[in-house]
Every structure is written in structure tokens, then in C-alpha cells.
C-alpha positions in Angstrom: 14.0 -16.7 17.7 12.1 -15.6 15.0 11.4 -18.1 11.9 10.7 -17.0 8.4 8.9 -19.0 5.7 8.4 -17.5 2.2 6.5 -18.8 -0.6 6.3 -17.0 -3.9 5.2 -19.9 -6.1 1.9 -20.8 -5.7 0.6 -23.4 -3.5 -2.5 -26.2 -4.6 -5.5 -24.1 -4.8 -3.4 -20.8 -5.1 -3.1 -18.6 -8.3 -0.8 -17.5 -10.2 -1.5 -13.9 -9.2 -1.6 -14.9 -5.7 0.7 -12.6 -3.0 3.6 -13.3 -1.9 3.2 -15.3 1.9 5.9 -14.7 4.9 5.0 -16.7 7.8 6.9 -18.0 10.9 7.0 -18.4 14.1 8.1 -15.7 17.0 10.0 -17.8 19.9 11.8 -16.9 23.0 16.0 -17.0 22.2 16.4 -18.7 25.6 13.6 -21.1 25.7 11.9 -21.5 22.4 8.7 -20.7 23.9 6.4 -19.4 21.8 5.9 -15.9 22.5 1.8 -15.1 21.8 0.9 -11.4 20.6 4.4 -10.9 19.3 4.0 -7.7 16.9 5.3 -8.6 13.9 5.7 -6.0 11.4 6.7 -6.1 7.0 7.5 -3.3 4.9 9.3 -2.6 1.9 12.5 -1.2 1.5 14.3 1.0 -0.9 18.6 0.5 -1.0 19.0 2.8 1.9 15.6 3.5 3.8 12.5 1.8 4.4 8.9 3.0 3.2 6.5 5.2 5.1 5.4 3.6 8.2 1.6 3.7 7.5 2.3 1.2 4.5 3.7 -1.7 6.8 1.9 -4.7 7.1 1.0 -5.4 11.2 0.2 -8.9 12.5 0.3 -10.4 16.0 1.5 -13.8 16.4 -1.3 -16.6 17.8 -1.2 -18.5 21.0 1.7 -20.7 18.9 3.5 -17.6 18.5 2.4 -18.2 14.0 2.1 -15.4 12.2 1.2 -15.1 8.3 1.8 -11.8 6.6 0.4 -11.3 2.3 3.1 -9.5 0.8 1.7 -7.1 -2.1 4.4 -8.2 -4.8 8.0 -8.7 -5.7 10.5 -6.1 -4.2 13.1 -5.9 -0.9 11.1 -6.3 2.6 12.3 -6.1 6.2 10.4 -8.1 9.0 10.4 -7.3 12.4 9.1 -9.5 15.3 8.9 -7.2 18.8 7.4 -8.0 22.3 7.6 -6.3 25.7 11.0 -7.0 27.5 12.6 -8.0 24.4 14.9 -7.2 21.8 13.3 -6.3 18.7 15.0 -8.3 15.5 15.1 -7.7 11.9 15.3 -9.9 8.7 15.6 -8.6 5.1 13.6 -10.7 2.5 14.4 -9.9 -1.8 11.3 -11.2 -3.6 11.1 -13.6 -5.1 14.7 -14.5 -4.5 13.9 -15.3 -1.0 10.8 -17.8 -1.6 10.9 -20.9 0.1 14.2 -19.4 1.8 13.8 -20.3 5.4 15.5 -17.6 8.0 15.9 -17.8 11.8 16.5 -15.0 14.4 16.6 -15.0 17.9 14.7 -12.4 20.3 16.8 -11.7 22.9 15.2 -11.2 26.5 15.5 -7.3 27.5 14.5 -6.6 30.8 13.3 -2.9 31.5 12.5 -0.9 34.0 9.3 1.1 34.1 8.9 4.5 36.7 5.4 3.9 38.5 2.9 6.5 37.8 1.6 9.0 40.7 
């Protein structure tokens, strides 16, 4: 499970000209167990395709599975949350419609097998 914060207006101590913040929490689906060094990756969107890849935003998720990403303004984003032997998931996020919208997604477990190296 995946859970999305976003904050567009600014917080005490913030500025007005502040970025935009998505944070959350990456969980197991089955357990809600935190899932540590998730990869959780933002980028902007156009209607039909997403931006090119070396412009999205990469963070890995703490020992409490928390991640915070700084968005670079107002626009459409997709997040991402991936980790080994699961099922990546996706939200989309409109700026600033979405602020202080909270979203949840699960992570699926996804088992895999891996051929052994000679």
C-alpha cells in the first residue's frame, strides 16, 4: 500500500514560493509492513505520455518505509512506488488540485524467479 500526502499551500515556516511536497508511506498490501528502500519515483506528465525519464524525481523510502519528494511546480505527476518481488503501482497527482488530497495504493506481492548464474 502506498500512501500519498500532498501539500501545495505552505506550511509554518514555508514560503510562498515553496515546492510542491508529495510524501507517503510505501507498505506491504498484505501486511502493512513498511517496506524500507522502496524506489519511489515522480514525474510529470503530459495528457498522453510521461516526460523524459532523466527528469524524474528518485527517492527511497526510510526504515518506516517515508518518503518526501519536492515537486518543481504546478502541472500533472505520476508516482510510482517499486520494490523487489512486487508489483510496481502508480498514482496520478493534478497540482495543485491534489494538495492535501490523501491517496492510497496497495503493492501487491510478486514473487519471481531468478536463473542462477554460471
Amino acid at each position: 500500500m502506498l500512501i500519498l500526502g500532498c501539500a501545495a499551500n505552505p506550511q509554518p515556516g514555508q514560503s510562498a514560493g515553496a515546492p510542491y511536497l508529495v510524501q507517503g508511506t510505501v507498505v506491504d498490501s498484505n501486511t502493512a509492513r513498511p517496506l524500507a528502500g522502496s524506489m519511489v519515483v515522480v514525474g510529470r506528465r503530459t495528457r498522453w505520455t510521461l516526460t523524459c525519464p532523466s527528469s524524474f524525481l528518485r527517492v527511497l523510502a526510510d526504515s518506516a518505509g517515508h518518503f518526501v519528494v519536492s515537486l518543481p511546480g504546478p502541472g500533472r505527476y505520476c508516482v510510482w512506488a517499486m520494490f523487489i518481488g512486487y508489483r510496481p503501482d502508480t498514482v496520478r497527482l493534478q497540482m495543485p488540485r491534489d494538495s492535501g488530497h490523501v491517496v492510497a495504493l496497495a503493492l501487491p506481492r510478486h514473487p519471481m524467479s531468478i536463473q542462477h548464474v554460471e
